[in-house]
C-alpha positions, -999 to +999 in steps of 0.1 A: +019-027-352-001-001-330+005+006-295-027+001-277-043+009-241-077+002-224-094+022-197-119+009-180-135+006-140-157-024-147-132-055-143-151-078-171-156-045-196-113-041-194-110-080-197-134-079-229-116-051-245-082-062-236-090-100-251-099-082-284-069-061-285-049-095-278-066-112-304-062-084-331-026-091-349-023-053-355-027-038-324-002-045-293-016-039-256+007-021-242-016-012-206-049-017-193-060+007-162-093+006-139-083+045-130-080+074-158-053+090-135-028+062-135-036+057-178-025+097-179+009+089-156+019+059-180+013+082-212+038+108-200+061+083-207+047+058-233+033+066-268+003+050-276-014+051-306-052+041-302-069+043-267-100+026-256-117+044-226-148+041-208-169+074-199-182+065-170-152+066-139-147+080-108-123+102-101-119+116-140-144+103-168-134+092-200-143+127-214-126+150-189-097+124-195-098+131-232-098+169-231-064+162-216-047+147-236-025+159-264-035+153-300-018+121-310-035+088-297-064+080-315-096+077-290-123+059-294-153+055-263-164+022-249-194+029-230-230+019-217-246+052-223-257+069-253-264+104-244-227+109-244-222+101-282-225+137-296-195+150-267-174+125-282-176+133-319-169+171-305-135+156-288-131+143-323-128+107-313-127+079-336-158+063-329-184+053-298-191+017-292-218+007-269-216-019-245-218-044-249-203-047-285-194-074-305-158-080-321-168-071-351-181-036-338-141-033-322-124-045-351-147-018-374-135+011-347-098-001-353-101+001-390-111+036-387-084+046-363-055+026-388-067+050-420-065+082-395-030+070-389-016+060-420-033+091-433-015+114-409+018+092-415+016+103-456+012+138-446+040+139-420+063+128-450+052+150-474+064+179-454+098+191-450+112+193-420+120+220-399+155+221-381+156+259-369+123+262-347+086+250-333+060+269-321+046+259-285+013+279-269+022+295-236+003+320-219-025+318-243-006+325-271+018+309-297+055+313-294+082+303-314+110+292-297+144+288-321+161+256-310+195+274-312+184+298-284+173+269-261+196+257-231+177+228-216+141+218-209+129+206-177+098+186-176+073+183-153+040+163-150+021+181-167+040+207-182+076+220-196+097+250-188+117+258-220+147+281-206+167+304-236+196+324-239+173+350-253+152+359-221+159+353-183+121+337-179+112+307-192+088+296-214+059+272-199+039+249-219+012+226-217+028+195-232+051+165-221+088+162-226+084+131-245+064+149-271+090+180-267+116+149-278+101+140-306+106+176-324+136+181-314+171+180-340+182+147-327+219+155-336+215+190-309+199+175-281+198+150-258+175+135-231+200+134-198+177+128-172+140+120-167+131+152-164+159+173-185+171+175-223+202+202-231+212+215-260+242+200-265+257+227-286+251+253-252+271+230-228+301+246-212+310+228-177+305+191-166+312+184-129+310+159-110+286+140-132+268+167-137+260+195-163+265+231-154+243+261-168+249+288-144+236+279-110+219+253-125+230+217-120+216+192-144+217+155-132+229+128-158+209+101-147+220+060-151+193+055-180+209+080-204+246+079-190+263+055-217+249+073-241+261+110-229+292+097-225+297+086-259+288+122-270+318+133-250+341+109-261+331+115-298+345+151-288+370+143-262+409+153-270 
């Protein structure tokens, strides 16, 4: 099943394309939104595989939404206007429906979207994976960053700060901690806190509840506590 959202300021237009994501057995609806801002908040958190968004908003179109976003959830454009058709298919969406659209229009944009994704899915298993290191841009270029030489990563709203052993400055990047998560050697690190994940093999000092790297004081939050604490115990004489 695919995690699904809709985006859209026109109360009947969300309605309309949340009932067909409801009536789809494929798809899940996982949030619907009247603003573009608060659809961004509830992706740094949630993954979400196919998004439905209008063009026309206030505040942040459906196009300036797109642009940021990470690659990942499959977009496709729900809107009353055509002239916006050939700035989609530059954002490399899925597809454009015009309003109003029938199910059958929906159901055609969903197909596409499913092949992308299973098509994407085959080639993610195909290649090995890669346990030593990723390459995040930063400063307009590409850096790799070995996971044995990170310490922890903070993450902000809109951006991480990757912090080494290798250099006192950290690294910045334009991406989300969740997505950060999802590369990362499971068996090395671990999410502590909202807005932290350590390397576990680069802890030294716990106190008070908290973990120590330097003068930095890392939080373990309620969420991820049980879990933590296991790791310690597993290694506890």
């Amino acid at each position: 099943m695919l995690n699904a959202i809709a985006i859209d300021d026109e109360p009947l237009a969300l309605q309309l394309v949340s009932g067909y994501i409801g009536k789809t057995p494929e798809l899940k609806l996982i949030g619907r939104f009247d603003n573009p801002l608060d659809a961004a908040d509830f992706l740094n958190e949630n993954r979400a595989d196919i998004i439905f968004v209008d063009i026309q908003m206030p505040e942040l179109t459906g196009v300036e939404f797109t642009r940021l976003l990470e690659k990942g959830p499959k977009i496709i454009f729900t809107t009353a206007y055509e002239k916006y058709a050939l700035e989609g298919y530059k954002l490399e969406i899925v597809d454009y429906l015009l309003k109003p659209f029938s199910y059958e229009e929906f159901l055609s944009a969903v197909r596409k979207a499913e092949r992308l994704i299973r098509m994407e899915q085959k080639a993610r298993v195909n290649v090995n994976s890669n346990d030593k290191f990723l390459f995040l841009k930063s400063d307009y270029k590409i850096r790799r960053i070995n996971f044995n030489d990170i310490i922890f990563i903070e993450g902000f709203k809109d951006y991480a700060k990757i912090v080494t052993q290798s250099s006192s400055k950290p690294v910045l990047s334009l991406t989300t901690l969740k997505l950060l998560e999802s590369k990362l050697p499971s068996g090395r690190f671990m999410r502590v806190h909202r807005s932290f994940i350590v390397n576990l093999d680069r802890i030294d000092t716990i106190e008070k509840g908290r973990i120590v790297f330097g003068k930095t004081y890392i939080p373990v939050s309620e969420q991820y506590k049980d879990a933590f604490q296991k790791y310690l115990d597993r290694n506890f004489i």
